[in-house]
N, CA and C of each residue as an Amber inpcrd file, in Angstrom:
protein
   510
  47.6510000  68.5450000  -7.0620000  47.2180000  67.3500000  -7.7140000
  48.0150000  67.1960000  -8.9950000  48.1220000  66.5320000  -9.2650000
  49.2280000  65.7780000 -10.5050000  48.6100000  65.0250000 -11.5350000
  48.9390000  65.5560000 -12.5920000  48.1180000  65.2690000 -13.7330000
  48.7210000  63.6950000 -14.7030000  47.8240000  63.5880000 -14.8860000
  48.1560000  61.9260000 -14.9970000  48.8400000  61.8660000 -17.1280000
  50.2110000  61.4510000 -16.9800000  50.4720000  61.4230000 -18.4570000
  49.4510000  60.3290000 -19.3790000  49.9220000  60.0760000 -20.4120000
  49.3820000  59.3120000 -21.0150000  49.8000000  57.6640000 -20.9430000
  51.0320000  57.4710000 -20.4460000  51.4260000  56.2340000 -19.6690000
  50.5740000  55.8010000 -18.1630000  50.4700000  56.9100000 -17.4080000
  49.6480000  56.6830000 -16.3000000  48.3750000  56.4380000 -16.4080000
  47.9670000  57.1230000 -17.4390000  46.5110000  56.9740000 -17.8250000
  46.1240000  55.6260000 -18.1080000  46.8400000  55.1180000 -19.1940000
  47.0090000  53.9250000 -19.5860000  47.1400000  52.5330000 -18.5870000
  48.0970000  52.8860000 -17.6450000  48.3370000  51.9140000 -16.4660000
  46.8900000  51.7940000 -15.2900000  46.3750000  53.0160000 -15.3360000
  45.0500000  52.8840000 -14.3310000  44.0860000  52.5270000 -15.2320000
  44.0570000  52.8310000 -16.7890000  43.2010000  51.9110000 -17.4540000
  43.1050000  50.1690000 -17.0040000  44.2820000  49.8050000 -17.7590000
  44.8880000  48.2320000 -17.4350000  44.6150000  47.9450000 -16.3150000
  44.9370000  48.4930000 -14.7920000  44.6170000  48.4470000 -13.2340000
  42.6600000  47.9810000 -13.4660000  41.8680000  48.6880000 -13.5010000
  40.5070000  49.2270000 -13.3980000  40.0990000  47.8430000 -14.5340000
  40.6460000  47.4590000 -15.4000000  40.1900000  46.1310000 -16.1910000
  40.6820000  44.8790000 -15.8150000  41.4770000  44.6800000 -15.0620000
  41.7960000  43.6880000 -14.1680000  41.2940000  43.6360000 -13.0470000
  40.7670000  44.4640000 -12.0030000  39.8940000  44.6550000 -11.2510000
  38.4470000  44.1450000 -11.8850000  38.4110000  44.7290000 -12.9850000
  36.8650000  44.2540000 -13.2300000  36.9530000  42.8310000 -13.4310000
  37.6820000  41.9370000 -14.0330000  37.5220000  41.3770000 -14.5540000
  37.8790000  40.0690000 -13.2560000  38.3880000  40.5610000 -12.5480000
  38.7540000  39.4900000 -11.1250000  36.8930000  39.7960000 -10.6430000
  36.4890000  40.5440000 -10.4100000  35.1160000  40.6390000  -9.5460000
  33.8580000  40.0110000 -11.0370000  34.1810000  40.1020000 -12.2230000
  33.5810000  39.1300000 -12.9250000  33.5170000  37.6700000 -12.7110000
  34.7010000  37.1900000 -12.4200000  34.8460000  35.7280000 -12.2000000
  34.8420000  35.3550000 -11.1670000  34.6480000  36.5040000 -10.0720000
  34.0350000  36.1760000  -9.0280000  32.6160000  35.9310000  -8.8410000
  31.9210000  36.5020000  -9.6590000  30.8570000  36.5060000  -9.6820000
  30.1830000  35.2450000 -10.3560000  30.9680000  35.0800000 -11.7180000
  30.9390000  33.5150000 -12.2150000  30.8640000  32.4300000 -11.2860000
  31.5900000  32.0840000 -10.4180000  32.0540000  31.4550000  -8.9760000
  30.8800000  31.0110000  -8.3370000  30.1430000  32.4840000  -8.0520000
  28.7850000  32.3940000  -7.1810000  27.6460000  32.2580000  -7.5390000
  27.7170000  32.1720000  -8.7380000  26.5970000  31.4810000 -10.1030000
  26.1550000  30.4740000  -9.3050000  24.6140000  30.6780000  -9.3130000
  24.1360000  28.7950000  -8.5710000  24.1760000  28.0850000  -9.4000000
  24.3910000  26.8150000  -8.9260000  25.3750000  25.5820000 -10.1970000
  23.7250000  24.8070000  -9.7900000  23.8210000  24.0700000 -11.2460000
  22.1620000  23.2200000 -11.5940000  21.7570000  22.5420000 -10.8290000
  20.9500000  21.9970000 -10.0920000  20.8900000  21.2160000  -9.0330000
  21.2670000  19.5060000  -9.5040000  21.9820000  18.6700000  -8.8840000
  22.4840000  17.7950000  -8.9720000  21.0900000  16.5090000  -8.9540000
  20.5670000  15.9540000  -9.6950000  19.3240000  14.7260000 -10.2180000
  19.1800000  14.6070000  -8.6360000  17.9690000  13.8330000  -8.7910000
  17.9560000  12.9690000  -7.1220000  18.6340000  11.6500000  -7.6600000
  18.9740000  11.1700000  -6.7100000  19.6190000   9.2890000  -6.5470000
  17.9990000   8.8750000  -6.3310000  17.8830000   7.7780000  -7.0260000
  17.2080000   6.7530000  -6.9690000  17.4580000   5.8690000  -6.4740000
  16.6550000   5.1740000  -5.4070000  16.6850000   3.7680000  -4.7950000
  16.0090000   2.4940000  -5.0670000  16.0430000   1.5030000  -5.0600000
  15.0020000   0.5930000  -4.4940000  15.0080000   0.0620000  -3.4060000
  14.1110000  -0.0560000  -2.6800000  13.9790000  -0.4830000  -1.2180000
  13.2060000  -1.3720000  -1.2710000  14.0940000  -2.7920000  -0.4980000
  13.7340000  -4.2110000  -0.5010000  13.1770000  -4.2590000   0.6220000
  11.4370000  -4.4670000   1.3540000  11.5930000  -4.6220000   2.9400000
  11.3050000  -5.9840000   3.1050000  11.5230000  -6.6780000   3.7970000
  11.2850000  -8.3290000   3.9710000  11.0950000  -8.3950000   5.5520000
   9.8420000  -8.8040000   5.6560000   9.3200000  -8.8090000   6.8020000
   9.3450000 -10.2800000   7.4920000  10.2300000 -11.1200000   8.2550000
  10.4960000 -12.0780000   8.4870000   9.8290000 -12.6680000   9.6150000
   9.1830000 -13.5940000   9.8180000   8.4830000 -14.1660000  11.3230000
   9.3600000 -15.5050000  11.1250000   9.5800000 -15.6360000  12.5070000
   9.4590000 -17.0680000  12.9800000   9.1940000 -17.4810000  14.1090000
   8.8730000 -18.9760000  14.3080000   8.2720000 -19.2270000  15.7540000
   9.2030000 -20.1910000  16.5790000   9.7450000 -20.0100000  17.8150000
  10.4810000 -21.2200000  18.2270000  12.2350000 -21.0870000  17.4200000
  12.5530000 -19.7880000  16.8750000  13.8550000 -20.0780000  16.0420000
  13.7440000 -20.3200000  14.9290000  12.3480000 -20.5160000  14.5030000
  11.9820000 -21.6600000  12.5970000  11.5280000 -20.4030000  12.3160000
  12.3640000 -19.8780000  10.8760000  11.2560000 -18.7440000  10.3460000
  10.0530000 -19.5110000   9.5580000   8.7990000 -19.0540000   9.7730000
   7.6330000 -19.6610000   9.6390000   6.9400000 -18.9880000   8.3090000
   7.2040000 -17.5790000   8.2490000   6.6980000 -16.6030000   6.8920000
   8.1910000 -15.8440000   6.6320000   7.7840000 -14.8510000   5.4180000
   8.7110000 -13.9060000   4.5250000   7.3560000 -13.1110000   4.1590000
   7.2330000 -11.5310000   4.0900000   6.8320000 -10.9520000   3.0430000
   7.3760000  -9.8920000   2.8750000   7.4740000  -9.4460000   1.5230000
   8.0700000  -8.3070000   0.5090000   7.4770000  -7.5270000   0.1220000
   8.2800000  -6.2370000   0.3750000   7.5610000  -4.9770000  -0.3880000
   9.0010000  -4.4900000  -0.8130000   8.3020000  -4.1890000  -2.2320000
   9.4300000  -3.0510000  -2.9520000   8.5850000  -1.8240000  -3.2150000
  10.0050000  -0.4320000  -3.1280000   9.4400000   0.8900000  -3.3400000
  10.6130000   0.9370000  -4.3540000  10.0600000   2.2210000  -5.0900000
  11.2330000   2.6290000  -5.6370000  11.4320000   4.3590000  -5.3810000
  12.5080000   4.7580000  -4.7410000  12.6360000   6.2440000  -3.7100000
  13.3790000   6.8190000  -4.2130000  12.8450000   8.2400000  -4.3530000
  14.3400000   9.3090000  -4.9840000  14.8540000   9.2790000  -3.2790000
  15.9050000   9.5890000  -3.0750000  16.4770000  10.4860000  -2.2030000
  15.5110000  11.9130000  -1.3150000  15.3880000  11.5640000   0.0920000
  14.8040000  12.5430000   0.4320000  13.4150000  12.7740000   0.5790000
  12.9310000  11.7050000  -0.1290000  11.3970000  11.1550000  -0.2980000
  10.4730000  10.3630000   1.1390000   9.5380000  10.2410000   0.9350000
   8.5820000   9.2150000   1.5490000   7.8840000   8.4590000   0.5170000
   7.0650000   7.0600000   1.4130000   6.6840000   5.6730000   1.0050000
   6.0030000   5.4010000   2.0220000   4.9110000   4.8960000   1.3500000
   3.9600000   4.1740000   2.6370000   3.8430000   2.8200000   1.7270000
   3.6240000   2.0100000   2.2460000   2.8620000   0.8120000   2.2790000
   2.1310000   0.0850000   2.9790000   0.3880000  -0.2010000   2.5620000
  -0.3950000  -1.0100000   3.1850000  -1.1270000  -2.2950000   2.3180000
  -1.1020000  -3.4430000   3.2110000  -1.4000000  -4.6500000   2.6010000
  -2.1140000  -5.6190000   3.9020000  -3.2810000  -5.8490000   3.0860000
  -3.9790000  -6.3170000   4.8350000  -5.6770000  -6.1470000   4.2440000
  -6.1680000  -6.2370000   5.1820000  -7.8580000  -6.1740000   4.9850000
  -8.4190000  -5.1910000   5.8780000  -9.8980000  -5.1970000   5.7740000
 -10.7980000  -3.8540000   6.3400000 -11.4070000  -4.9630000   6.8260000
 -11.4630000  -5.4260000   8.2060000 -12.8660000  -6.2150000   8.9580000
 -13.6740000  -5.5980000   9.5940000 -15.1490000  -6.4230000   9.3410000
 -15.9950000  -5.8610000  10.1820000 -16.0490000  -5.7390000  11.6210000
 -16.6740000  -4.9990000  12.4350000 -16.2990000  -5.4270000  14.2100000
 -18.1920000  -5.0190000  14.5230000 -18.3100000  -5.8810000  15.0090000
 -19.9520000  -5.3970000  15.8680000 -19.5010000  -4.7340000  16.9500000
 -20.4070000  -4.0930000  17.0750000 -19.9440000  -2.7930000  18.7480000
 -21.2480000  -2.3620000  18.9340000 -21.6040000  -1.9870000  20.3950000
 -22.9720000  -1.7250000  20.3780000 -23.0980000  -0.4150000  19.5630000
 -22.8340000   0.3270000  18.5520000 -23.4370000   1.3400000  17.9490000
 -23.1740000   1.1160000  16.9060000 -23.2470000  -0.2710000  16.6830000
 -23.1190000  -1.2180000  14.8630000 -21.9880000  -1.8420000  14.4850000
 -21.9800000  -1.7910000  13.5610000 -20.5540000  -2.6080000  12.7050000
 -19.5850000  -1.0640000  12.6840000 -18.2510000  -1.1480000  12.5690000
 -17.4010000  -0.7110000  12.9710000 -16.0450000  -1.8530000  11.5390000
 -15.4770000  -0.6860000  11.2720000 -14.2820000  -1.6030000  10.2170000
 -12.7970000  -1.5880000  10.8600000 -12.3020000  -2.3820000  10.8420000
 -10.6950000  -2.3360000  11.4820000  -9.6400000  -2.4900000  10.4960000
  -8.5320000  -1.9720000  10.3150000  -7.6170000  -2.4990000   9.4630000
  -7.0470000  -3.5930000   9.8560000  -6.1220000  -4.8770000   9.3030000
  -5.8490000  -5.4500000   9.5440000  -4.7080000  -5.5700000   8.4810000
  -3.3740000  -6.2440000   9.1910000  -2.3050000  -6.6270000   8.1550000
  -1.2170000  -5.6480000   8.6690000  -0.3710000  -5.2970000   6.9270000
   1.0190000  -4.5350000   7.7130000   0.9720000  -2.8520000   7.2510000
   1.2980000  -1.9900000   7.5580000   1.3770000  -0.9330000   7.3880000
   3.2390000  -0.3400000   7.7630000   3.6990000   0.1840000   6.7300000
   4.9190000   0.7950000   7.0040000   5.2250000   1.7490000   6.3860000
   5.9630000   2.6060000   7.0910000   5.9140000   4.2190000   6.1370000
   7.6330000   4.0990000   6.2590000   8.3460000   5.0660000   5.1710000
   9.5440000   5.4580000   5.2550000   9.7590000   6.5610000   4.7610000
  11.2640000   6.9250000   5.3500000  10.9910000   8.3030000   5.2520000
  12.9430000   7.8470000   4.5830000  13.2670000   8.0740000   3.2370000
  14.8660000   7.9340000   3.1170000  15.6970000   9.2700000   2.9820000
  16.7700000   9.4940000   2.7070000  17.6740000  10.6350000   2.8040000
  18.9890000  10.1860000   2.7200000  20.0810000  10.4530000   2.0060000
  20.9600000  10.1580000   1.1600000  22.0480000  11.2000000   2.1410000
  23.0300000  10.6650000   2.9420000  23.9900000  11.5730000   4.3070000
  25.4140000  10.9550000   4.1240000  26.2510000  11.4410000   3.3020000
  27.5610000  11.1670000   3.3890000  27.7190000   9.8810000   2.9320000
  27.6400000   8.8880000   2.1680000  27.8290000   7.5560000   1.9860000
  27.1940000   6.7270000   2.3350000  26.2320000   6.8480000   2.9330000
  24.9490000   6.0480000   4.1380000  23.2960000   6.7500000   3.7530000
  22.0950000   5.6370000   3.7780000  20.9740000   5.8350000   3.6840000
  20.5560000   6.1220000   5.4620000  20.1830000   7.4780000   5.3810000
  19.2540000   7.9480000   6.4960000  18.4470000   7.2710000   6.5460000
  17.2230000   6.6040000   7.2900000  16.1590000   5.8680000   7.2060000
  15.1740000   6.3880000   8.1440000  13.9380000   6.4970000   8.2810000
  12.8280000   6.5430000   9.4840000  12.1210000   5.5830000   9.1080000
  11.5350000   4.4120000   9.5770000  10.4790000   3.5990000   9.8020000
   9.6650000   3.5220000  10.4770000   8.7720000   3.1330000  10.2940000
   7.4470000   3.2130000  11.1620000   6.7850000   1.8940000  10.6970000
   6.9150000   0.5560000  11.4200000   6.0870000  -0.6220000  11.1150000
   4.7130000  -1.2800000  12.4580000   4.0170000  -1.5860000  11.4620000
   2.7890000  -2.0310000  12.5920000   2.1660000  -2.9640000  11.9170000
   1.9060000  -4.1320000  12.1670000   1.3690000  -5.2760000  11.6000000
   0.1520000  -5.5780000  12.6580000  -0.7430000  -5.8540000  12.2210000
  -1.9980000  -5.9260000  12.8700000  -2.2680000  -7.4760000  12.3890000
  -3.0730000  -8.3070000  13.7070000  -3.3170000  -9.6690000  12.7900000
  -4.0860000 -10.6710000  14.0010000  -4.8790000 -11.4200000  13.6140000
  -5.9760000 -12.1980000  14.2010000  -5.3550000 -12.8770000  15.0610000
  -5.2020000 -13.1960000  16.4240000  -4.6510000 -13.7690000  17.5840000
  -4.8430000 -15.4900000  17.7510000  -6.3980000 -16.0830000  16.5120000
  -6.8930000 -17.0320000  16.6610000  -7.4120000 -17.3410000  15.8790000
  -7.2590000 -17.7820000  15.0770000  -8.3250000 -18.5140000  13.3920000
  -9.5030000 -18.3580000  13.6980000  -9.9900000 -18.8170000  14.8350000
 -11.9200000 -19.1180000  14.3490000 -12.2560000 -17.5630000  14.3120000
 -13.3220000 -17.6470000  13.6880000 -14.2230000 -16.7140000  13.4210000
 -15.4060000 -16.6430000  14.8670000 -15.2970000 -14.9660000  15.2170000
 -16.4630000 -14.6880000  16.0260000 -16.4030000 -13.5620000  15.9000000
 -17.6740000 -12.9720000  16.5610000 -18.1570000 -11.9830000  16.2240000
 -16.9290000  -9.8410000  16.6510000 -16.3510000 -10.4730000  17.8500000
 -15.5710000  -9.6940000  18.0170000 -13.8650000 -11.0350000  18.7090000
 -13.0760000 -10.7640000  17.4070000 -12.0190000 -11.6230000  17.4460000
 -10.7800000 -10.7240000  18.1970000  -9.9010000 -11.3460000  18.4740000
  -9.1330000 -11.2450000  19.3890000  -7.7390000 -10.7860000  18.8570000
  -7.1890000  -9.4510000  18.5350000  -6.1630000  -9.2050000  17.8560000
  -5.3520000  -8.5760000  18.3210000  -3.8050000  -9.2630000  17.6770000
  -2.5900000  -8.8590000  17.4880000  -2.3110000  -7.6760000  17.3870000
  -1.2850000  -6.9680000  18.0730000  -0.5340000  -5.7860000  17.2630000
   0.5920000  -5.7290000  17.6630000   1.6580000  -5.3750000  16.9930000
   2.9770000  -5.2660000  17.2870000   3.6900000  -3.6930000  16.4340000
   4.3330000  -3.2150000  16.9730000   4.7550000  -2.0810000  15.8630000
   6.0840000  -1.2580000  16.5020000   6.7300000  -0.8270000  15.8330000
   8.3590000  -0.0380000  15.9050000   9.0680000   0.7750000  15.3090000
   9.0540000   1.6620000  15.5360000   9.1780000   3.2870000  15.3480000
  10.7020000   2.9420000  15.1630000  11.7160000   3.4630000  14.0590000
  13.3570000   3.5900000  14.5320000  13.7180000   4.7980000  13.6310000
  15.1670000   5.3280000  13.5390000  15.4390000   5.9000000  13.3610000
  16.7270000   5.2060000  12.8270000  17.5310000   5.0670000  11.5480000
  18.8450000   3.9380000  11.2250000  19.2050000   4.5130000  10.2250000
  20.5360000   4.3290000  10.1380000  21.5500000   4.4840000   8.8400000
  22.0780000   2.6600000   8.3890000  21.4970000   2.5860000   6.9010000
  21.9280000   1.3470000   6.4020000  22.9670000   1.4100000   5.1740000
  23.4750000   1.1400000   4.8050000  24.5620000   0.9680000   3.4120000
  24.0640000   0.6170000   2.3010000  23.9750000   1.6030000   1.5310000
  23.4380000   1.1290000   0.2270000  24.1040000  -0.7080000  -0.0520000
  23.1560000  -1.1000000  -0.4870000  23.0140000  -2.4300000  -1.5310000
  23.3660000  -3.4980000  -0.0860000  23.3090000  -3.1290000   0.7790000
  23.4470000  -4.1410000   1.8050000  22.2180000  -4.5660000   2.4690000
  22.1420000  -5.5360000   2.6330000  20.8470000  -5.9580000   3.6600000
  20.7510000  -5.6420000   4.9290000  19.8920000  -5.1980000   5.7740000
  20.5040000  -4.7890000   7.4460000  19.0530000  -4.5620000   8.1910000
  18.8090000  -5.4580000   9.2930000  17.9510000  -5.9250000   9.9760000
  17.8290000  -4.7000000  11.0210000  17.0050000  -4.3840000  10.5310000
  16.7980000  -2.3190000  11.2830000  15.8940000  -2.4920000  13.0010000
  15.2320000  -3.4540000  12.3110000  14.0250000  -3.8470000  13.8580000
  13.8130000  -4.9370000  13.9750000  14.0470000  -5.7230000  15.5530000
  13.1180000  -7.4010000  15.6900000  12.4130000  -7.1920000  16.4410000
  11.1590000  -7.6990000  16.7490000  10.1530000  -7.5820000  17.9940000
   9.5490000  -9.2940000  18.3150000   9.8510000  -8.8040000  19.4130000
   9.1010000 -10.2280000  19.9280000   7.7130000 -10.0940000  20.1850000
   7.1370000 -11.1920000  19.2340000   5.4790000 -11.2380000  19.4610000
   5.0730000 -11.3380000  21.5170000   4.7710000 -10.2720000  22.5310000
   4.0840000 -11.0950000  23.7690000   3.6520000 -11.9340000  24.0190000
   2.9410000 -11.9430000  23.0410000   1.4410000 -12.7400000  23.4650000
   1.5580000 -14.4570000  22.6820000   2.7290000 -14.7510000  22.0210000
   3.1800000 -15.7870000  21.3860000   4.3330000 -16.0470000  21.4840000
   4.9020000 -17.2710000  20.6060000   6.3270000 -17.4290000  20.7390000
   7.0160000 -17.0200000  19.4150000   6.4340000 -15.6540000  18.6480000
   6.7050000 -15.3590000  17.1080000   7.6070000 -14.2480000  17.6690000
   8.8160000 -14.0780000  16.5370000   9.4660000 -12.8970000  16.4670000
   9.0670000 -12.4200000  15.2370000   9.3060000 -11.4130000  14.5960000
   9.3490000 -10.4740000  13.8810000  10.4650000  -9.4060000  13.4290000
  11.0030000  -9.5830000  11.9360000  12.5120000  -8.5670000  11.7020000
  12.3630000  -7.9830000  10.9090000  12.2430000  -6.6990000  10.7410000
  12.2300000  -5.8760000   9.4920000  13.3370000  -5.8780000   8.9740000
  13.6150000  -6.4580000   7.5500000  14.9570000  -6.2310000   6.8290000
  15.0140000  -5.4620000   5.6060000  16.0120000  -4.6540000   5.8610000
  15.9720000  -3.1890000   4.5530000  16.8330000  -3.5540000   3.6060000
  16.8540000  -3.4920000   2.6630000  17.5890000  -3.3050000   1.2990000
  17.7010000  -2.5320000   0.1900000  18.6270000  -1.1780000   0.7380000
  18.2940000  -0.0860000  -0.3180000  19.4570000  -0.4820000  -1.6740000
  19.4010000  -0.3040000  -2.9320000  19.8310000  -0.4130000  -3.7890000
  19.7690000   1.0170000  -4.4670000  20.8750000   1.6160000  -5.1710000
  21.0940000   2.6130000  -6.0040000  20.7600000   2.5760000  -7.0010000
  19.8490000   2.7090000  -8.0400000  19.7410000   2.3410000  -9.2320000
  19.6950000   3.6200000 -10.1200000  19.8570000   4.8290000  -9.9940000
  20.2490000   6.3520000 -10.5870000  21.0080000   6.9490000  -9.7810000
């Protein structure tokens, strides 16, 4: 074995601190970095009917969504229903849930819409109702408008379009 001068000594010093100091800044490297804010949205939904080609209504809901989030919205009434084991309450109106997520340049989307609604103005005791509803799964473009779902009413001559409008606003 061979005894190390004081130049050699010196050189495996220098060696052994450059080594350390590469697996330091490696280690710097693998530091978990702060997590990056969520993006903020606003989400425009505009629920469009028309009958015959004529849009006949518009209604609006705004959310405002981090990234990655859920949203429900309900707007509508609680009616009574007689049934032989009493009164009984129904929802009525629109219900829509979302589910957003922020994927490469594009808003992930899940929707879930169901509008519930009286088939016939008069009033009786057990009335005659509507439902329509549509499950999707869509990628829309931020700040663009984009018609995710249409359904045709059956039982009428109404369509129905869910239109999304996510906006970036953080």
């Amino acid at each position: 074995m061979r005894k190390l001068t004081g130049k050699s000594l010196i050189a495996v010093s220098v060696l052994a601190l450059a080594v350390a100091a590469v697996a330091g800044a490696q280690e710097a490297e693998k530091a978990p970095k702060p997590p990056k804010p969520a993006s903020v949205y606003r989400v425009d939904f505009a629920i469009h009917e028309s009958e015959n080609g004529q849009r006949v209504n518009t209604r609006s809901y705004t959310q405002l969504m981090e990234e990655d989030s859920f949203s429900r919205v309900r707007a509508g009434a609680r009616v009574p229903i007689t049934t032989g084991q009493g009164m009984q309450y129904m929802d009525v109106g629109v219900r829509l849930d979302c589910k957003l997520a922020e994927r490469e340049g594009s808003l992930q989307m899940e929707l879930t819409l169901e509008i519930t609604s009286f088939a016939r103005e008069e009033a009786q005791a057990n009335p005659l109702l509507r439902n329509i509803g549509s499950e999707v799964r869509t990628a829309v473009l931020p700040g663009k408008p984009t018609v995710v779902t249409s359904i045709d009413d059956t039982a009428s001559k109404r369509r129905y379009e869910l239109e999304v409008t996510a906006t970036k606003i953080k």
